[in-house]
PDB file of the backbone (N, CA, C, O) and the ligand in Angstrom, with CONECT records:
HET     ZN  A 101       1
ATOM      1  N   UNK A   1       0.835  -1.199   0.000  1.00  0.00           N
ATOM      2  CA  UNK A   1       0.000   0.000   0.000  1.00  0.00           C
ATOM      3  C   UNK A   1       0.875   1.256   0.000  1.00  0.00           C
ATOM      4  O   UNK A   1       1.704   1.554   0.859  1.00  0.00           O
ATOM      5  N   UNK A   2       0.513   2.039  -1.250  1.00  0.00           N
ATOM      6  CA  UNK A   2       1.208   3.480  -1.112  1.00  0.00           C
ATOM      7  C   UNK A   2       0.816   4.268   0.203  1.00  0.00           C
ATOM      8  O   UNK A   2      -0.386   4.424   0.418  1.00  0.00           O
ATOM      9  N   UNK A   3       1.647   4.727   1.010  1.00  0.00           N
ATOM     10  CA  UNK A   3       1.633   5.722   1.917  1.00  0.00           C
ATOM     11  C   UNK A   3       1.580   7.384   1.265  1.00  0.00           C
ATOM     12  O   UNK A   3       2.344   7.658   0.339  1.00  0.00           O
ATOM     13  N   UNK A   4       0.927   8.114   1.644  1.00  0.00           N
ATOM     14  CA  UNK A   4       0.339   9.456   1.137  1.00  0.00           C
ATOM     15  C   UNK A   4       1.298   9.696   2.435  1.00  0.00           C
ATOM     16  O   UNK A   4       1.444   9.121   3.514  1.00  0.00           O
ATOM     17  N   UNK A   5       2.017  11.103   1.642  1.00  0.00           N
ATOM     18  CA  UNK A   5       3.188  11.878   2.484  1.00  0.00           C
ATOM     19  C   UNK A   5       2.281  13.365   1.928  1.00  0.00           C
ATOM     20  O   UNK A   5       1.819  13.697   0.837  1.00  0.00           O
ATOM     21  N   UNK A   6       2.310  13.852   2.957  1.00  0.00           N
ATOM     22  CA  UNK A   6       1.691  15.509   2.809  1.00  0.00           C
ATOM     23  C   UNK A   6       3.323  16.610   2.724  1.00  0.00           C
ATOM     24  O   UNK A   6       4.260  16.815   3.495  1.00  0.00           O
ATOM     25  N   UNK A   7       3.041  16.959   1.700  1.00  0.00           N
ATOM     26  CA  UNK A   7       4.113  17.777   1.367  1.00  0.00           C
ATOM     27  C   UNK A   7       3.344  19.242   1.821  1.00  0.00           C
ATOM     28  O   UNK A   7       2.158  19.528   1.654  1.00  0.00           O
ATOM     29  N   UNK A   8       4.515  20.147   2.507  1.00  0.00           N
ATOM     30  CA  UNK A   8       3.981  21.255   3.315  1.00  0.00           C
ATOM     31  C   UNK A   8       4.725  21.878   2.269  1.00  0.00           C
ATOM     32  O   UNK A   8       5.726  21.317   1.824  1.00  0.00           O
ATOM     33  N   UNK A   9       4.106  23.643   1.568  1.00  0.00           N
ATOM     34  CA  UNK A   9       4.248  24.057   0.991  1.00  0.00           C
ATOM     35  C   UNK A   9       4.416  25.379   1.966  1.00  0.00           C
ATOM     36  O   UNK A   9       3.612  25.436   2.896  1.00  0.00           O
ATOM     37  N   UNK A  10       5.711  26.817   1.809  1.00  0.00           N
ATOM     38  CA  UNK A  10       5.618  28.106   2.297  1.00  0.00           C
ATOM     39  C   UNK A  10       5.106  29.287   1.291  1.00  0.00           C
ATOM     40  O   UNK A  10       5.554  29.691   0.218  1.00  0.00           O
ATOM     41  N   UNK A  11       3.761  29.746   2.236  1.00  0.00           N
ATOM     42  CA  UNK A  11       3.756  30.946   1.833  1.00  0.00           C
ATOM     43  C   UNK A  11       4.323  31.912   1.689  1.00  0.00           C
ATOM     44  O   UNK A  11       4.580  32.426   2.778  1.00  0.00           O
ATOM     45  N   UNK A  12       4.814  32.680   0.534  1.00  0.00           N
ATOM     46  CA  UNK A  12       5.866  33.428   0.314  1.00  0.00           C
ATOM     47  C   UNK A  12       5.451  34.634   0.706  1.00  0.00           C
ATOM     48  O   UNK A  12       6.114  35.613   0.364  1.00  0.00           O
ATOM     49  N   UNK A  13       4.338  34.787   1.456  1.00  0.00           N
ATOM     50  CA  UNK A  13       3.826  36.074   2.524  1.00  0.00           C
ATOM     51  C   UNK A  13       4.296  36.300   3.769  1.00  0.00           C
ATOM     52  O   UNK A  13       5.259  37.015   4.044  1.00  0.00           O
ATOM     53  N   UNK A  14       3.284  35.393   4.897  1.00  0.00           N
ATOM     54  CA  UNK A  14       3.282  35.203   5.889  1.00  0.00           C
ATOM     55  C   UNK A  14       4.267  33.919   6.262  1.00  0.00           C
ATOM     56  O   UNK A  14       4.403  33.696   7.465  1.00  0.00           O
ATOM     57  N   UNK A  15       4.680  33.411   5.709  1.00  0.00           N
ATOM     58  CA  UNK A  15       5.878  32.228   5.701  1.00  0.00           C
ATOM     59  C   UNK A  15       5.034  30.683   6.394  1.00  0.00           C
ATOM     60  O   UNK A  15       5.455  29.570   6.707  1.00  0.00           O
ATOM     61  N   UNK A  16       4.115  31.127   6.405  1.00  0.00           N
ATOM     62  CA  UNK A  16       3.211  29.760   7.180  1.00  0.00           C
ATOM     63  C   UNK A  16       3.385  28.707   6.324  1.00  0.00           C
ATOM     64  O   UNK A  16       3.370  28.910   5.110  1.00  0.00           O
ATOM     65  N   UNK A  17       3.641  26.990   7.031  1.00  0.00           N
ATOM     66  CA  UNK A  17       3.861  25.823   6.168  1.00  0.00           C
ATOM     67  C   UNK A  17       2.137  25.475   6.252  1.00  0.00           C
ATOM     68  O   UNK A  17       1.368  25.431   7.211  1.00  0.00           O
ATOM     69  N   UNK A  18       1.937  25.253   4.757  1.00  0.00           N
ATOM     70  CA  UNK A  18       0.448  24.550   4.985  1.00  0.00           C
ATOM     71  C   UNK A  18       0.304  23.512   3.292  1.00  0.00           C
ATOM     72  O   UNK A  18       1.017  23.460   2.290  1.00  0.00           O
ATOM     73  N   UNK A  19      -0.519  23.076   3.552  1.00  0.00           N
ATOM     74  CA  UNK A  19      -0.869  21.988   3.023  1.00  0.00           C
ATOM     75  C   UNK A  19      -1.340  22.224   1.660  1.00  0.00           C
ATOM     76  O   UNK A  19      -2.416  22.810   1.778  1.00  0.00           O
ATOM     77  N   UNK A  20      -1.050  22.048   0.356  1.00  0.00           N
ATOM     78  CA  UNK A  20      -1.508  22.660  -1.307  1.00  0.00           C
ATOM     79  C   UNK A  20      -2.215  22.439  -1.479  1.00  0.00           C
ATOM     80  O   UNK A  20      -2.201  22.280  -2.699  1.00  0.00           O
ATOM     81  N   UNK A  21      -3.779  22.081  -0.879  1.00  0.00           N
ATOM     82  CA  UNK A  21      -4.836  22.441  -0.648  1.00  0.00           C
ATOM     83  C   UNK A  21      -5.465  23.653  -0.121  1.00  0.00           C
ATOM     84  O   UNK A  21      -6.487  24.188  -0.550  1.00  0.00           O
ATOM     85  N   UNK A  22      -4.568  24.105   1.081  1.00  0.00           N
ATOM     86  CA  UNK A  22      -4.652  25.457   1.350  1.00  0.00           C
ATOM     87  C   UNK A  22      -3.920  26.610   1.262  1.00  0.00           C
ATOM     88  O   UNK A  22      -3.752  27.429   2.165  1.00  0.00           O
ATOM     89  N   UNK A  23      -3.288  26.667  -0.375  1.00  0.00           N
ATOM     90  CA  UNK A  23      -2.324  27.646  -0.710  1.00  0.00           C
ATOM     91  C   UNK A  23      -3.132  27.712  -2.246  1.00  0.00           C
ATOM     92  O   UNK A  23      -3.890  26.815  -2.617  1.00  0.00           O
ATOM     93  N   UNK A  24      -2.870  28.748  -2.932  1.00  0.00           N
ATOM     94  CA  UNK A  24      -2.801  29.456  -4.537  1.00  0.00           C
ATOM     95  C   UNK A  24      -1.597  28.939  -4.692  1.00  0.00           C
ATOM     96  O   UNK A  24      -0.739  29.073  -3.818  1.00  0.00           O
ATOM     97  N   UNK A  25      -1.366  28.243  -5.889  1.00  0.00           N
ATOM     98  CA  UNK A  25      -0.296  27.809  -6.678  1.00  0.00           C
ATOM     99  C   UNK A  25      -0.086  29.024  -7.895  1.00  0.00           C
ATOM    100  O   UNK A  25      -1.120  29.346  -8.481  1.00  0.00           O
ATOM    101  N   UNK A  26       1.029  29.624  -8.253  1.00  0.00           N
ATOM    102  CA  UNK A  26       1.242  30.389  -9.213  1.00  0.00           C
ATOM    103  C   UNK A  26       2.455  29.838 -10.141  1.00  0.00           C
ATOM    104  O   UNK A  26       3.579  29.632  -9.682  1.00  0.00           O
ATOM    105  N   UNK A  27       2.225  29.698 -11.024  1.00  0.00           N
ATOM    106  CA  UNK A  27       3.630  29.428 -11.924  1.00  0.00           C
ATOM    107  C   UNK A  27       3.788  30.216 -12.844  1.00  0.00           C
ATOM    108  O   UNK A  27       2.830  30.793 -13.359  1.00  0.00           O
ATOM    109  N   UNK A  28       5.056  30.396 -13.237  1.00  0.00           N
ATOM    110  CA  UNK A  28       5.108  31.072 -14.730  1.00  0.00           C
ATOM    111  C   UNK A  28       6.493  30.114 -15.573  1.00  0.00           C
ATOM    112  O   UNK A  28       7.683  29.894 -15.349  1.00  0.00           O
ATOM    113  N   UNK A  29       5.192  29.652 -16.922  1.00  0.00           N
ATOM    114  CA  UNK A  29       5.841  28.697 -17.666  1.00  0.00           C
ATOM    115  C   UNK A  29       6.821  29.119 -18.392  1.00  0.00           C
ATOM    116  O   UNK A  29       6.797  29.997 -19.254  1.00  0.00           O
ATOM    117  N   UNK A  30       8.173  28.126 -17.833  1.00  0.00           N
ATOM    118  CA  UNK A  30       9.362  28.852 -18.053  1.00  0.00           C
ATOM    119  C   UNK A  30       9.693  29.108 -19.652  1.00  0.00           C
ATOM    120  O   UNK A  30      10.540  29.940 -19.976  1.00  0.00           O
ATOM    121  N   UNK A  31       9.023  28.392 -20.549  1.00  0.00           N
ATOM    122  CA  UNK A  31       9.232  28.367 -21.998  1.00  0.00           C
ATOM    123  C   UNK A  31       8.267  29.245 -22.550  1.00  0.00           C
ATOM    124  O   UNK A  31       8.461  29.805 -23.629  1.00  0.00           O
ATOM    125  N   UNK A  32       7.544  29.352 -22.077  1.00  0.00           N
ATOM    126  CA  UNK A  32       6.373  31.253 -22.732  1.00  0.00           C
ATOM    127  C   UNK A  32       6.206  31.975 -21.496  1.00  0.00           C
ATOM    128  O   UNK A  32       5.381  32.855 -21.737  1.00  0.00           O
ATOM    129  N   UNK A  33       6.487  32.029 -20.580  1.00  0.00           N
ATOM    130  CA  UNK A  33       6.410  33.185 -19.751  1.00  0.00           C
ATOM    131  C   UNK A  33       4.937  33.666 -19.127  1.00  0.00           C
ATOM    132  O   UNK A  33       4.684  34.625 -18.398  1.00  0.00           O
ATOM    133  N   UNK A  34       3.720  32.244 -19.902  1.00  0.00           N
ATOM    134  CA  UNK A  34       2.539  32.594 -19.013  1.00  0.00           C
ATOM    135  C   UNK A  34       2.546  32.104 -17.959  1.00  0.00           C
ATOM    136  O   UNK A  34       3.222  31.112 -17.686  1.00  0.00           O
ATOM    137  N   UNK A  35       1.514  32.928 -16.864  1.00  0.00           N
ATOM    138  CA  UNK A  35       1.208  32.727 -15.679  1.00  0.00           C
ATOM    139  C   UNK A  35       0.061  31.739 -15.472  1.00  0.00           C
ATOM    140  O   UNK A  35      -1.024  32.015 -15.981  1.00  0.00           O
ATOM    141  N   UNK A  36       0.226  30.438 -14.662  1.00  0.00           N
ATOM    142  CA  UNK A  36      -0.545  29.642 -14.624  1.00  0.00           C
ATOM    143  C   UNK A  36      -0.818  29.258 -13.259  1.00  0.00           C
ATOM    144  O   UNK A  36       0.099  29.142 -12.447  1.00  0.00           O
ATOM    145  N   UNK A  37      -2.283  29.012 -12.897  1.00  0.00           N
ATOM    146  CA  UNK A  37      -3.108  29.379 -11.273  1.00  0.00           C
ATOM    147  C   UNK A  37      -3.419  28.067 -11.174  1.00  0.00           C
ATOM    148  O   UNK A  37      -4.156  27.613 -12.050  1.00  0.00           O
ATOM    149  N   UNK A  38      -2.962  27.214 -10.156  1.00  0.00           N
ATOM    150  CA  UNK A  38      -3.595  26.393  -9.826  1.00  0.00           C
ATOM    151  C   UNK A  38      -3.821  24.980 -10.730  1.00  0.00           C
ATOM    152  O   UNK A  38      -4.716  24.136 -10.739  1.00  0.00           O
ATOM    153  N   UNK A  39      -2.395  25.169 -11.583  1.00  0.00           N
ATOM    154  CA  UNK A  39      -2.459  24.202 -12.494  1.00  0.00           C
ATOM    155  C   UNK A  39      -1.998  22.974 -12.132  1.00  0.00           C
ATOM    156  O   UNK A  39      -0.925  22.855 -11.541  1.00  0.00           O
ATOM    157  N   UNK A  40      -2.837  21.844 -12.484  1.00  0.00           N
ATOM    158  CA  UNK A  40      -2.126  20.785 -11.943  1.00  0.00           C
ATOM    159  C   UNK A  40      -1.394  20.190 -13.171  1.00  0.00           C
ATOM    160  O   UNK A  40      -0.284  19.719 -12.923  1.00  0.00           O
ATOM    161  N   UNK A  41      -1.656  20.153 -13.952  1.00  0.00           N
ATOM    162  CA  UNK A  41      -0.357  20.191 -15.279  1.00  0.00           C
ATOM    163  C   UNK A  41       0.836  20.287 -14.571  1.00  0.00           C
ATOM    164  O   UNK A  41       0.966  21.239 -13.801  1.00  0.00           O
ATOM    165  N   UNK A  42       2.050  19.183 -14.737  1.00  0.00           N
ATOM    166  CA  UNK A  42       3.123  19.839 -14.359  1.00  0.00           C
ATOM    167  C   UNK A  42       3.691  20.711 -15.145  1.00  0.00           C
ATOM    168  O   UNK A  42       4.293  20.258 -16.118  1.00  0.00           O
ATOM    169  N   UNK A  43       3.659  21.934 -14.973  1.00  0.00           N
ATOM    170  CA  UNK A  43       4.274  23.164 -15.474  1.00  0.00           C
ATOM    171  C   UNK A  43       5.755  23.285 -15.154  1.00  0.00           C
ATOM    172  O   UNK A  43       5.917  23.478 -13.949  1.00  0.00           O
ATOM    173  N   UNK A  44       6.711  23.242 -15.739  1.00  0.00           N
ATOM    174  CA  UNK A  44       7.799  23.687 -15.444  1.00  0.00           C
ATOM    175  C   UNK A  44       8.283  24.989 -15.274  1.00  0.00           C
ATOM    176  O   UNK A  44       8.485  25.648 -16.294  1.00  0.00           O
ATOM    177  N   UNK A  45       8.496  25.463 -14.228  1.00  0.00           N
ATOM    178  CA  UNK A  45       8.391  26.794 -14.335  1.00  0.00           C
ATOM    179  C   UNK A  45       8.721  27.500 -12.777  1.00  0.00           C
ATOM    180  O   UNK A  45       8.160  27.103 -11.756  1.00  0.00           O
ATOM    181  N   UNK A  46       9.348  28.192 -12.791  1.00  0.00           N
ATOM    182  CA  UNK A  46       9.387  29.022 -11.124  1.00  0.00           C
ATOM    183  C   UNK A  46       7.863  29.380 -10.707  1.00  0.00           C
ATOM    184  O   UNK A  46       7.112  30.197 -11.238  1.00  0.00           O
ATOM    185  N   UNK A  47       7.585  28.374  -9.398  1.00  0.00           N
ATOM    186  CA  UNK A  47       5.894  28.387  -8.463  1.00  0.00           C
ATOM    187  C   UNK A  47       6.403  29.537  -7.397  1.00  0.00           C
ATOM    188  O   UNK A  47       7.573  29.792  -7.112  1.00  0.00           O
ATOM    189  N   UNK A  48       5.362  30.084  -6.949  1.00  0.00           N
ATOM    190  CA  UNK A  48       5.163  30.896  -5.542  1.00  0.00           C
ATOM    191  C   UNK A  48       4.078  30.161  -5.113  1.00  0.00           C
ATOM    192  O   UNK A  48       3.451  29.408  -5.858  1.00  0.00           O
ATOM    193  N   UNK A  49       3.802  30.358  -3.836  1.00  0.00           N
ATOM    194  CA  UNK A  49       2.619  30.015  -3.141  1.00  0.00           C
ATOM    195  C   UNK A  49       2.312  30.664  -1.529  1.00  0.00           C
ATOM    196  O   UNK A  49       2.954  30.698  -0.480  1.00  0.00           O
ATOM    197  N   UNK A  50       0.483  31.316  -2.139  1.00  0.00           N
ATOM    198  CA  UNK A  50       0.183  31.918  -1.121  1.00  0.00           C
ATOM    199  C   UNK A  50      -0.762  31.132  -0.239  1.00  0.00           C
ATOM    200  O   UNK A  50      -0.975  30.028  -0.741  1.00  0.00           O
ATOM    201  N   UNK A  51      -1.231  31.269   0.597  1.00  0.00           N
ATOM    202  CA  UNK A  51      -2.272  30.948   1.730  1.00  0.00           C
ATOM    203  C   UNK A  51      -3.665  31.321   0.688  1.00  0.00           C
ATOM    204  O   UNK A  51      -3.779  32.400   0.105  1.00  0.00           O
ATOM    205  N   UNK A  52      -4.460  30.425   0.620  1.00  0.00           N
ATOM    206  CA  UNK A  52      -5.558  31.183  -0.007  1.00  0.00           C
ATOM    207  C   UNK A  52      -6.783  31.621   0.992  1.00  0.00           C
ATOM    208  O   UNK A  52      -7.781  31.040   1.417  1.00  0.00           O
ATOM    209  N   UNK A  53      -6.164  33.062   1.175  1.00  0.00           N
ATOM    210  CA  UNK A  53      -6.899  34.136   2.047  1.00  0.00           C
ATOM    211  C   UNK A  53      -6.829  35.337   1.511  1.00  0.00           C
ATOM    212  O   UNK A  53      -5.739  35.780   1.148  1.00  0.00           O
ATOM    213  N   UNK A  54      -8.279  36.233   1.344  1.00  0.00           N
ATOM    214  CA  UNK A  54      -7.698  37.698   0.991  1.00  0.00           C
ATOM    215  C   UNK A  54      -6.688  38.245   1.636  1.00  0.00           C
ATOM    216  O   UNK A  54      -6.173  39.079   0.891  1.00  0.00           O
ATOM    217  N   UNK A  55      -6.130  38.188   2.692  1.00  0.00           N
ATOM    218  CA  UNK A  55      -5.336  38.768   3.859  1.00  0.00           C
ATOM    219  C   UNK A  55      -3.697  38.487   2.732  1.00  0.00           C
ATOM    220  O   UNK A  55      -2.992  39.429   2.370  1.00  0.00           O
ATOM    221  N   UNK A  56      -3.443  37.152   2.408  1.00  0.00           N
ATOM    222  CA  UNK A  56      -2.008  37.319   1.867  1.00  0.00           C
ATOM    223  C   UNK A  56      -2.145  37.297   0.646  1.00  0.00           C
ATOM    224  O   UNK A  56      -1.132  37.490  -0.027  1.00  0.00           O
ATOM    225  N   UNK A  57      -3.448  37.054  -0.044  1.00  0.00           N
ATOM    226  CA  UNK A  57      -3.266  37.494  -1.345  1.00  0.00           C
ATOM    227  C   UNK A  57      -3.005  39.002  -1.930  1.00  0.00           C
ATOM    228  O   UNK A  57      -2.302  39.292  -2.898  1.00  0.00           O
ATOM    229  N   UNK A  58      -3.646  39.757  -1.213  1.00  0.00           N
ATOM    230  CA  UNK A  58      -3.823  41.257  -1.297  1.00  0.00           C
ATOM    231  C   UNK A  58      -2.928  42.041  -0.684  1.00  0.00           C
ATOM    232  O   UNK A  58      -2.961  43.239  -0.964  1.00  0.00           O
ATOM    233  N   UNK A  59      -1.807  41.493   0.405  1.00  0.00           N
ATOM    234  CA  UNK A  59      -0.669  42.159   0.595  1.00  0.00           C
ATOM    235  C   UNK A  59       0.436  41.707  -0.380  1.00  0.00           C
ATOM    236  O   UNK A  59       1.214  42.513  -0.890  1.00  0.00           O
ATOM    237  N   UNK A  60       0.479  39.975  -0.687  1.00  0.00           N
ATOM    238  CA  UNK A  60       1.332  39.972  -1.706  1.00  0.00           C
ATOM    239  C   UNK A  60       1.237  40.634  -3.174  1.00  0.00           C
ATOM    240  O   UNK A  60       2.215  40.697  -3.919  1.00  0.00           O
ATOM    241  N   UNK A  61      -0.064  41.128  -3.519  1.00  0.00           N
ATOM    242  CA  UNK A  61      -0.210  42.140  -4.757  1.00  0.00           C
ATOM    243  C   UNK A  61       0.614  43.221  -4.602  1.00  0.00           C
ATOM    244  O   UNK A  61       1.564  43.546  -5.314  1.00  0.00           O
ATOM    245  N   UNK A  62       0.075  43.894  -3.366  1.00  0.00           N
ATOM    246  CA  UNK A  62       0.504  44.994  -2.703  1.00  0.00           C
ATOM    247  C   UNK A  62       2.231  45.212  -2.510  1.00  0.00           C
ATOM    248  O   UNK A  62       2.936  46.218  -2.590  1.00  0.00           O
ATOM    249  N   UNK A  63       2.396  44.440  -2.354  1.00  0.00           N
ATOM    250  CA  UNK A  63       4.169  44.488  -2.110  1.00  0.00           C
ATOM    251  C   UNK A  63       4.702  43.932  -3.389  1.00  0.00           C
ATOM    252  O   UNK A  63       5.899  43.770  -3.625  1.00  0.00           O
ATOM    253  N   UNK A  64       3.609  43.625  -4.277  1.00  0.00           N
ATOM    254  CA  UNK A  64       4.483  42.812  -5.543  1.00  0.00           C
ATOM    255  C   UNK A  64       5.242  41.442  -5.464  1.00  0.00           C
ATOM    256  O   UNK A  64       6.100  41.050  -6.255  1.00  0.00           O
ATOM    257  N   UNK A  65       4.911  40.990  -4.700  1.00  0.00           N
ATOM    258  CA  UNK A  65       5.713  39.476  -4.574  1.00  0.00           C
ATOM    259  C   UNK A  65       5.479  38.613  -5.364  1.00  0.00           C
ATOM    260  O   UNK A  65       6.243  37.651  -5.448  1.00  0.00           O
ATOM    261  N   UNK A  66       4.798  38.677  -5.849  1.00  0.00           N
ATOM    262  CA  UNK A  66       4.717  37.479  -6.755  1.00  0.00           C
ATOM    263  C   UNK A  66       5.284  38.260  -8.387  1.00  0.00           C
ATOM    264  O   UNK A  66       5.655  37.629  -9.377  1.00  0.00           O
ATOM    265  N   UNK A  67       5.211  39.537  -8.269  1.00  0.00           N
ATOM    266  CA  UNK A  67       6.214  39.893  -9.788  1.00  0.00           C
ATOM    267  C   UNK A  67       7.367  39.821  -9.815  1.00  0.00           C
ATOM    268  O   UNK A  67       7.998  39.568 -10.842  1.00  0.00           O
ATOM    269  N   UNK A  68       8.128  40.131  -8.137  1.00  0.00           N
ATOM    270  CA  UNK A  68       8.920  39.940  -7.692  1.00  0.00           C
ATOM    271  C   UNK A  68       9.827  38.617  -7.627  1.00  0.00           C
ATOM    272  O   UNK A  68      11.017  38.465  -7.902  1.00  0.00           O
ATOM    273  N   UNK A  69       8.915  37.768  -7.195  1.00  0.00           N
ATOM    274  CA  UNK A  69       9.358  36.375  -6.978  1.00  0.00           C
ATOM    275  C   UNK A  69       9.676  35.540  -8.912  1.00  0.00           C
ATOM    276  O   UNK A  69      10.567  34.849  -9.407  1.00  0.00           O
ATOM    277  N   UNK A  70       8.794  35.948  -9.248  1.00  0.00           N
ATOM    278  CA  UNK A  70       8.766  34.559 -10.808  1.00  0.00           C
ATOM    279  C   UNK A  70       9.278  36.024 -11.779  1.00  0.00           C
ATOM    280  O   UNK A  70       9.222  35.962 -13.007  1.00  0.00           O
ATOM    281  N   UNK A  71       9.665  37.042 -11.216  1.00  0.00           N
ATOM    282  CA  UNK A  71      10.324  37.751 -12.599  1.00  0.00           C
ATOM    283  C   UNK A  71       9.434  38.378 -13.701  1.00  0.00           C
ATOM    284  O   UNK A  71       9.903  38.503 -14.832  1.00  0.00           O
ATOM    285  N   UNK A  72       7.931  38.855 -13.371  1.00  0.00           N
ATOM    286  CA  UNK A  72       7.306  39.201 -14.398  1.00  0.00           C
ATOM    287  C   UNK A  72       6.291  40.022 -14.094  1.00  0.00           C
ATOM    288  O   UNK A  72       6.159  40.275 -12.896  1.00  0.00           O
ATOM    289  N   UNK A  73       5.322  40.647 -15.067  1.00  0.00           N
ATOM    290  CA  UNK A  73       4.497  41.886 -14.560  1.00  0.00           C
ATOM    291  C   UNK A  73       3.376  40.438 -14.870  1.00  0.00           C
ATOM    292  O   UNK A  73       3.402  39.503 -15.670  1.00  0.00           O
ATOM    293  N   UNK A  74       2.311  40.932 -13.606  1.00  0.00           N
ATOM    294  CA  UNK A  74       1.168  40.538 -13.695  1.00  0.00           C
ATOM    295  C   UNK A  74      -0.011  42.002 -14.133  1.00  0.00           C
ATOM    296  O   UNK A  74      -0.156  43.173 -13.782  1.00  0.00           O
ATOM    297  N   UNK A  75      -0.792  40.814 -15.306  1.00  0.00           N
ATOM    298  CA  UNK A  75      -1.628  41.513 -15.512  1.00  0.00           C
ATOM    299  C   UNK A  75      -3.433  42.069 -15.229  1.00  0.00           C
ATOM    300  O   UNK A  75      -3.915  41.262 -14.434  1.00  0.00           O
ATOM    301  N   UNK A  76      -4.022  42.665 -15.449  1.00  0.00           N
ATOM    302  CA  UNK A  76      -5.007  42.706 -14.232  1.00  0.00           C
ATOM    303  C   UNK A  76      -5.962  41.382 -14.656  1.00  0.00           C
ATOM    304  O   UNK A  76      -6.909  41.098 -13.922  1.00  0.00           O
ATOM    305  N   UNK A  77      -5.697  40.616 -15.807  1.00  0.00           N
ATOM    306  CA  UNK A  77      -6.978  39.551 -16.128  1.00  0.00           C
ATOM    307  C   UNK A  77      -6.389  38.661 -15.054  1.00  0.00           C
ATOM    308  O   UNK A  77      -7.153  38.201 -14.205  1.00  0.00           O
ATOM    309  N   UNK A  78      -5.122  38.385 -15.017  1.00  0.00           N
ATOM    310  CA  UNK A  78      -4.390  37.389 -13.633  1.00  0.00           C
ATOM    311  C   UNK A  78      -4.901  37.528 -12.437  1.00  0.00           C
ATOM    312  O   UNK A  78      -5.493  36.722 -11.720  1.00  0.00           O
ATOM    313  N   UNK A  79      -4.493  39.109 -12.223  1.00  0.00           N
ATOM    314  CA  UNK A  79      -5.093  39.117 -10.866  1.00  0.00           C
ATOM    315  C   UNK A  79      -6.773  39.065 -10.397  1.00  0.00           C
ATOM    316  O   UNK A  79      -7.244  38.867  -9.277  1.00  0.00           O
ATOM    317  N   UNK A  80      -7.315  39.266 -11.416  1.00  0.00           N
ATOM    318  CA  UNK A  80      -9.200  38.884 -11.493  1.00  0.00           C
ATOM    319  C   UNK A  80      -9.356  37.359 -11.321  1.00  0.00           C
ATOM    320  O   UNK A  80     -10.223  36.862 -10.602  1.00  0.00           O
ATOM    321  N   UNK A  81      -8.284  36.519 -12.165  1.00  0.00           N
ATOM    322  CA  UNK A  81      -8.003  35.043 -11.781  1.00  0.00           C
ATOM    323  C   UNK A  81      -8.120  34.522 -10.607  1.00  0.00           C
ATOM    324  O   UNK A  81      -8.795  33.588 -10.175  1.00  0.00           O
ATOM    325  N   UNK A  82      -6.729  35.872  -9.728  1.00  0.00           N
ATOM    326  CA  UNK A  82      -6.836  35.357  -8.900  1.00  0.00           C
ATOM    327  C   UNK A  82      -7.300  35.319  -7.237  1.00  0.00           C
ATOM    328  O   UNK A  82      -6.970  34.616  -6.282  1.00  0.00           O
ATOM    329  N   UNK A  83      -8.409  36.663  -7.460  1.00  0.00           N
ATOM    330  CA  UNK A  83      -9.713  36.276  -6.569  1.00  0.00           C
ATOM    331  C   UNK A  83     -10.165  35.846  -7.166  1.00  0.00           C
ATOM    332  O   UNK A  83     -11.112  35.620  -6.412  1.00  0.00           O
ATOM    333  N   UNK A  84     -10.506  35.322  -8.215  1.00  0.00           N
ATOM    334  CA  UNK A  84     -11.499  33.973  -8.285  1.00  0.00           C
ATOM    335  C   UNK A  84     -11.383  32.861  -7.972  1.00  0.00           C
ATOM    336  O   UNK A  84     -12.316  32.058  -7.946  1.00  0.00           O
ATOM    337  N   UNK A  85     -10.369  32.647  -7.718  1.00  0.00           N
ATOM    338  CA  UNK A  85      -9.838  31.088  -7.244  1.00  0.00           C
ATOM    339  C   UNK A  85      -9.794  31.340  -5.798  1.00  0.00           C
ATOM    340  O   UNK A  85      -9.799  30.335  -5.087  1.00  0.00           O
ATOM    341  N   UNK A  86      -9.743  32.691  -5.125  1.00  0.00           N
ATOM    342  CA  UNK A  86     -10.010  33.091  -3.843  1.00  0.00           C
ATOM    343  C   UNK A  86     -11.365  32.098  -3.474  1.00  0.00           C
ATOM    344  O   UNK A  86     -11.456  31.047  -2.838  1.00  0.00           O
ATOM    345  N   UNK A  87     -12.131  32.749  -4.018  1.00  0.00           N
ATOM    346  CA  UNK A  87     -13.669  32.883  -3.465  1.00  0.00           C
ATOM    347  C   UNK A  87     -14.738  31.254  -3.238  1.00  0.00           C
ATOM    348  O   UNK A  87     -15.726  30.891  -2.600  1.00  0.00           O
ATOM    349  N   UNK A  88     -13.500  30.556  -4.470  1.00  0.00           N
ATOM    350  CA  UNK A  88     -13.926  28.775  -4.411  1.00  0.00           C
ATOM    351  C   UNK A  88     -14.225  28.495  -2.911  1.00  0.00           C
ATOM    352  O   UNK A  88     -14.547  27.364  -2.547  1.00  0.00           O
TER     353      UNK A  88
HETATM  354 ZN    ZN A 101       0.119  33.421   3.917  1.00  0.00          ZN2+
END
């Protein structure tokens, strides 16, 4: 019987370890440079990951961390993305 290992993922906000169920996955695919939410595709590509809460989504906008982190401008259809994947 396979044993299920819970891989703890850090929010690149608040630094909290939690579970990729309860984080936003962000990637940006390293061979076109789009931004991809929550993809379970393995994407190759530099991930961030927030807590999915308005609280660190909306300071990491705010401080830019995530343009910061993967190297790229987000654009506002992304960030509409990504309260929507908030609100699930
Ligand atoms: Zn957080």
């Amino acid at each position: 019987m396979k044993q299920e290992r819970k891989f703890l993922r850090q929010c690149a906000l608040c630094k909290a370890y939690k579970e990729k169920k309860d984080l936003i996955r962000i990637t940006k695919d390293f061979k076109t440079g789009i931004i991809k939410i929550n993809d379970n595709s393995e994407v190759k590509g530099r991930s961030i990951y927030l807590c999915n809460n308005e609280t660190c989504l909306e300071n990491a906008l705010k401080k830019k961390k995530i343009e910061a982190s993967l190297k790229t401008k987000l654009t506002e259809n992304i960030k509409n993305e990504l309260y929507t994947v908030l609100k699930k």
